[in-house]
NUZAZA-881833 format. One record per residue: residue in one letter; x, y, z of N, C-alpha, C, O, CB in turn. Coordinates in steps of 0.02 Angstrom, whole numbers. Atoms other than C-alpha are relative to their C-alpha. Glycine has a CB too. Layout:
BEGIN
<"A" <X Y Z> <X Y Z> <X Y Z> <X Y Z> <X Y Z>>,
...
% end
This chain:
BEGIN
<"X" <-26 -12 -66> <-2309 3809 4937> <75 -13 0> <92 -67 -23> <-36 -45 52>>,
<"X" <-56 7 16> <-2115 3843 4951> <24 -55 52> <-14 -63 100> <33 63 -5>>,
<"X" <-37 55 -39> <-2009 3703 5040> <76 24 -25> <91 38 -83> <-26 -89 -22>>,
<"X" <-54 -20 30> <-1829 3748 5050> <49 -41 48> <33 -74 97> <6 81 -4>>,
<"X" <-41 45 -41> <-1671 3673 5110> <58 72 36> <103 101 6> <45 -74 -62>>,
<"X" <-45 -62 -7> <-1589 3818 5224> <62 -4 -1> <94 28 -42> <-7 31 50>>,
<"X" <-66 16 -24> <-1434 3760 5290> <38 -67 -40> <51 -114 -2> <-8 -14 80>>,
<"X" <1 41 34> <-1376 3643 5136> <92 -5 33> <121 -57 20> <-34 15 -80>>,
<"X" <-51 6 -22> <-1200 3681 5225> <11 35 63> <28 94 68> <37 14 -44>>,
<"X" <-13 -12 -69> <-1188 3682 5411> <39 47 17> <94 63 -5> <22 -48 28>>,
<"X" <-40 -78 -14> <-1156 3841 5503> <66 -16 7> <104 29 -9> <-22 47 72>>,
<"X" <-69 -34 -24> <-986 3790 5561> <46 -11 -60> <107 -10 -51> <34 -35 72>>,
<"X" <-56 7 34> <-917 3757 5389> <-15 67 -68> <13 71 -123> <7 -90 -25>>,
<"X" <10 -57 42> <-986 3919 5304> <62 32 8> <107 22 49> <-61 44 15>>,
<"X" <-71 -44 20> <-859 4039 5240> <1 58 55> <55 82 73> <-3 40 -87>>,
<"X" <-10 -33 -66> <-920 4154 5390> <33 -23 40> <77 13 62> <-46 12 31>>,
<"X" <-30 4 -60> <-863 4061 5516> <64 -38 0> <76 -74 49> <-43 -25 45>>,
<"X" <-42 33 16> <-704 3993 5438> <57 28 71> <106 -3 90> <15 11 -83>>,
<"X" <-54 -25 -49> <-618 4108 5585> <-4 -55 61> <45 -57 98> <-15 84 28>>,
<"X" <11 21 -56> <-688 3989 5715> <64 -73 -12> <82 -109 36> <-91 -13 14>>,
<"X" <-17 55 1> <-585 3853 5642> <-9 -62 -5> <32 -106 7> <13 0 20>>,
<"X" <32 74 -31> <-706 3710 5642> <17 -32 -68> <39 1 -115> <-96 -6 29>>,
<"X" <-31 35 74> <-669 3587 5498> <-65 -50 12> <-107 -54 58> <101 -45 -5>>,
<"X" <57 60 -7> <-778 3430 5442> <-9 -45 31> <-8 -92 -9> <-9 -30 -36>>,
<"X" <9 82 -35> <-805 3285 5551> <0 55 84> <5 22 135> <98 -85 -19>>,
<"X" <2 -31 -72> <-811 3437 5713> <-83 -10 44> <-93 -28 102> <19 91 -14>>,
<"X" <46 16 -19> <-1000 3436 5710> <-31 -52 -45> <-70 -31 -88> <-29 51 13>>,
<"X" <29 66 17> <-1047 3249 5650> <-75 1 -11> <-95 -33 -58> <15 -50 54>>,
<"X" <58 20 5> <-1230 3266 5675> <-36 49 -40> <-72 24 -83> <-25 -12 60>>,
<"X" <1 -17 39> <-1264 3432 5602> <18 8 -77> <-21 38 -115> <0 13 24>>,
<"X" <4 23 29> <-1176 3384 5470> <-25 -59 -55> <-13 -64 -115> <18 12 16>>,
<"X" <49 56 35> <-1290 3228 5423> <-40 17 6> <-76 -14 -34> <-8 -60 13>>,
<"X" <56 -49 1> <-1425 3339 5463> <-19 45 -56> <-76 52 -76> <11 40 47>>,
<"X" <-19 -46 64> <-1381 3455 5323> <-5 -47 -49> <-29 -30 -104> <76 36 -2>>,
<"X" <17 27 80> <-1385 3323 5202> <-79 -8 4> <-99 16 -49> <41 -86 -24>>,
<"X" <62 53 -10> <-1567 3245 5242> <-60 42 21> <-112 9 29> <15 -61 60>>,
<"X" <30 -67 -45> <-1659 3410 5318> <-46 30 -53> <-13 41 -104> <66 66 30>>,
<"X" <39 -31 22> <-1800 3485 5237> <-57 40 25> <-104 11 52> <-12 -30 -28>>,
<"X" <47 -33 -41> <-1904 3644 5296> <-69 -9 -42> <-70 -3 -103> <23 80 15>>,
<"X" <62 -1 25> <-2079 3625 5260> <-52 73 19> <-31 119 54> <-28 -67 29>>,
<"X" <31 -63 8> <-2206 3762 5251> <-28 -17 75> <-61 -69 83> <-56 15 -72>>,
<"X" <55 17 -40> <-2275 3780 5429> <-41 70 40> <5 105 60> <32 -55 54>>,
<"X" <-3 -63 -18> <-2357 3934 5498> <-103 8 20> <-150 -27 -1> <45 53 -77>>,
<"X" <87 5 -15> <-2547 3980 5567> <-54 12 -25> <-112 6 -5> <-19 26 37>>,
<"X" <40 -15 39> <-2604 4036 5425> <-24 -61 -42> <-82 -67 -62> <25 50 -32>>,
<"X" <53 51 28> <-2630 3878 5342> <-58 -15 -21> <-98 -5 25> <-6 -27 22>>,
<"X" <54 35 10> <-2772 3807 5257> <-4 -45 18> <51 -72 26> <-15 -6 -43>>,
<"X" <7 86 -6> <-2837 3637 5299> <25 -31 -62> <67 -76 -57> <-82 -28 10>>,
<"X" <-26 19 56> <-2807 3606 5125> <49 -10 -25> <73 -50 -66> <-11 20 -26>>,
<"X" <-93 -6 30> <-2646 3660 5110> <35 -49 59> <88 -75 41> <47 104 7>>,
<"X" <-19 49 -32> <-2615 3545 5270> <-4 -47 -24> <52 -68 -40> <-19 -8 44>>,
<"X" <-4 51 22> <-2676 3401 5204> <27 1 -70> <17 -59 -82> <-55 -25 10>>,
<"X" <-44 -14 53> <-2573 3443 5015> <62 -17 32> <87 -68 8> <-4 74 -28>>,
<"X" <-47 -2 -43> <-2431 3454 5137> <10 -89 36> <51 -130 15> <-26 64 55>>,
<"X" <1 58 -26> <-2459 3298 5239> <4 -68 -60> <40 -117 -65> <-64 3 43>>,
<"X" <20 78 81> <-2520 3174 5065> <89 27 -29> <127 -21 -36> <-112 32 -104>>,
<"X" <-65 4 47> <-2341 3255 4975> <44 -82 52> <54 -139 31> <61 106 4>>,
<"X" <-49 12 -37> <-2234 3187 5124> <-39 -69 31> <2 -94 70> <24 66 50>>,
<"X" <43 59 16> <-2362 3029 5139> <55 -57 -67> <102 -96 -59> <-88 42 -39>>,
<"X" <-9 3 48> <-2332 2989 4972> <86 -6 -32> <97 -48 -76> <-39 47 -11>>,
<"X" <-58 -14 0> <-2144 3033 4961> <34 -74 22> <65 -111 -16> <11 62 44>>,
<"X" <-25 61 -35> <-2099 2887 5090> <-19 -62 -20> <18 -111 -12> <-15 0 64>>,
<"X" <59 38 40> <-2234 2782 5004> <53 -41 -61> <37 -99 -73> <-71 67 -41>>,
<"X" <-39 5 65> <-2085 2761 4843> <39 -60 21> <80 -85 -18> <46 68 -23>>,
% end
């Protein structure tokens, strides 16, 4: 099951929106967000199985 990190660099400091001007320390929270942020698989298709795989990783993870 994929897990990905989308935004590993906050929209306002992508090279798109360098026109807007925003620099580092503009948005503080998305920025610490971006470090620590992980999308997890979530969607209605699910298995129970793959829920609980899902749930025991991220269990388990904090568990360390």
């Amino acid at each position: 099951m994929p897990t990905a990190i989308y935004y590993p660099i906050p929209l306002h400091l992508q090279e798109v929106f360098r026109s807007l001007d925003y620099g580092k320390g503009d948005f503080p929270v998305a920025e610490a967000v971006s470090e620590k942020i992980l999308s997890l698989p979530v969607f209605p298709e699910l298995e129970e199985n793959e829920k609980e795989y899902i749930v025991n990783a991220i269990v388990s993870f904090f568990k360390e």
